[in-house]
C-alpha positions in Angstrom: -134.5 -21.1 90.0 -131.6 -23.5 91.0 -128.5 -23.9 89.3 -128.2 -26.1 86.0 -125.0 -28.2 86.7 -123.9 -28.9 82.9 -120.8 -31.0 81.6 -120.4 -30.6 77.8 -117.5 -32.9 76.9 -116.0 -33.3 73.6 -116.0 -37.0 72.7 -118.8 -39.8 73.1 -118.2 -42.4 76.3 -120.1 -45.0 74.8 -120.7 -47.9 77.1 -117.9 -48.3 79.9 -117.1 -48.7 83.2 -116.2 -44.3 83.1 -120.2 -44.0 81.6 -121.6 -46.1 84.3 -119.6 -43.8 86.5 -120.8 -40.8 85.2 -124.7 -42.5 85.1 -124.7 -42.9 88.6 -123.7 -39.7 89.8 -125.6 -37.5 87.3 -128.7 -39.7 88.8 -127.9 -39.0 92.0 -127.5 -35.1 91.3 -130.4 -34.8 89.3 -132.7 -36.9 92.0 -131.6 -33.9 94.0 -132.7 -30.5 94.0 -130.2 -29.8 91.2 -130.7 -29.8 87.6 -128.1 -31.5 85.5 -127.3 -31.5 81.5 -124.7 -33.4 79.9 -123.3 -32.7 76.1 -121.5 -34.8 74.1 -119.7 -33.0 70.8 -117.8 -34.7 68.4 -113.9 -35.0 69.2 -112.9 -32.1 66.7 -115.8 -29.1 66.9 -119.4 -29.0 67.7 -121.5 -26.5 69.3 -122.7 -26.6 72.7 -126.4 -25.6 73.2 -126.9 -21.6 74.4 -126.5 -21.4 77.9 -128.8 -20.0 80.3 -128.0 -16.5 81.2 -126.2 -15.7 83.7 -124.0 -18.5 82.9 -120.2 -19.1 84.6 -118.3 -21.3 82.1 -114.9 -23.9 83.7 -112.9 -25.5 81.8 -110.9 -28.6 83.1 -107.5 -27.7 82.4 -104.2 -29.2 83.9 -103.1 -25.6 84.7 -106.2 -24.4 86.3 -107.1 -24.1 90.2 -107.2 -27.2 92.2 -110.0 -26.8 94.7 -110.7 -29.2 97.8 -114.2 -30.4 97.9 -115.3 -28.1 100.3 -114.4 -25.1 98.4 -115.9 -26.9 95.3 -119.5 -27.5 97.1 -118.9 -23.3 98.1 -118.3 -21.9 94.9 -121.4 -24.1 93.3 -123.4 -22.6 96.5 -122.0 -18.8 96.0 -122.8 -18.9 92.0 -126.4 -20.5 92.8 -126.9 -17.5 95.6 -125.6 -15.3 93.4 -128.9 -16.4 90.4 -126.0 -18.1 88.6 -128.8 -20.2 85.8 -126.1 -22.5 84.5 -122.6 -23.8 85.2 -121.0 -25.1 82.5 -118.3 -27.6 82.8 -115.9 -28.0 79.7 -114.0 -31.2 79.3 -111.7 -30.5 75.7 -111.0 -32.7 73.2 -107.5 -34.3 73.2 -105.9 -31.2 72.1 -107.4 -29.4 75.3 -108.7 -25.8 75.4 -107.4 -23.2 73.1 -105.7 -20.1 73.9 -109.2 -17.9 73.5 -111.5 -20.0 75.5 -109.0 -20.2 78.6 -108.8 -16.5 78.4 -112.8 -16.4 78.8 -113.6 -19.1 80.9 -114.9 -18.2 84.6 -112.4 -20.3 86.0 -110.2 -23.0 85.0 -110.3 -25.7 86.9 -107.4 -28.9 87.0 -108.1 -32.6 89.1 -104.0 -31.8 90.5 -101.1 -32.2 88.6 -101.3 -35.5 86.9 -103.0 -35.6 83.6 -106.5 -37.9 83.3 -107.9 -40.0 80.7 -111.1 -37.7 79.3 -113.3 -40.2 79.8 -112.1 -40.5 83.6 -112.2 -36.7 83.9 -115.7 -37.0 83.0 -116.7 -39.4 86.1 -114.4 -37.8 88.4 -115.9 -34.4 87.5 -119.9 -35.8 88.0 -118.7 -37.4 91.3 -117.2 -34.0 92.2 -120.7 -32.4 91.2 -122.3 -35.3 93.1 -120.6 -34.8 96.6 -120.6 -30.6 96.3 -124.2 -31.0 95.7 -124.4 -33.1 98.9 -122.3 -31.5 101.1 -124.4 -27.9 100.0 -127.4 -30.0 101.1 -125.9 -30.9 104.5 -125.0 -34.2 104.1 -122.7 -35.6 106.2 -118.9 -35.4 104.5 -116.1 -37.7 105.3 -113.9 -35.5 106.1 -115.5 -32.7 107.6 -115.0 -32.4 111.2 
């Protein structure tokens, strides 16, 4: 079974230039041999559906692991080897992530130093999906080499 690529984000996108962003990418992941799920919850709360078991959960944090996109595209791989079901991307409400949920997250995981709108986080995170899915597929990569 492949790999359900999930981003549940707190907060609705509605319709703008970040959501036709994040459109395009999730369709191009999901016309590929990946599965993909997006979740919006409400700014304050919500519960995500039950995720598939084994499940590895990231949260986008601004003190989590910056990874290259190489090392991105080989951790998705590694996890999919591995009979990962589901990899579930968090993006927080404004507040971010809580104490507890950093403490159990698989990995947190930070687009560098500078902090991002959430609505941009969300469209650079499904591009991110997008090209790791790609290069895992053998596509060529623009900075490979």
């Amino acid at each position: 079974m492949a790999l359900l690529l999930h981003i549940v984000a707190h907060g609705r996108i509605g319709r703008s230039p970040e959501a036709e962003l994040v459109d395009r990418y999730t369709k191009r992941i999901s016309g590929g041999a990946w599965p993909f799920r997006l979740t919006e919850l409400p700014d304050r709360g919500g519960t995500a559906p039950a995720a598939l078991s084994p499940a590895r959960t990231v949260l986008l944090d601004e003190r989590g692991k910056q990874l290259d996109s190489e090392q991105f595209a080989a951790l998705l791989g590694r996890w999919r080897d591995e009979g990962v079901r589901e990899a579930r991307f968090v993006i927080g409400a404004a507040d971010g992530h809580g104490e507890a949920a950093r403490a159990e997250a698989d990995l947190l995981f930070a687009f560098g130093t500078a902090t991002w709108p959430h609505m941009l986080a969300r469209a650079m995170l499904a591009e991110q999906l997008w090209r790791a899915t790609s290069i895992l597929a053998g596509h060529p990569y623009h900075r490979a080499g």
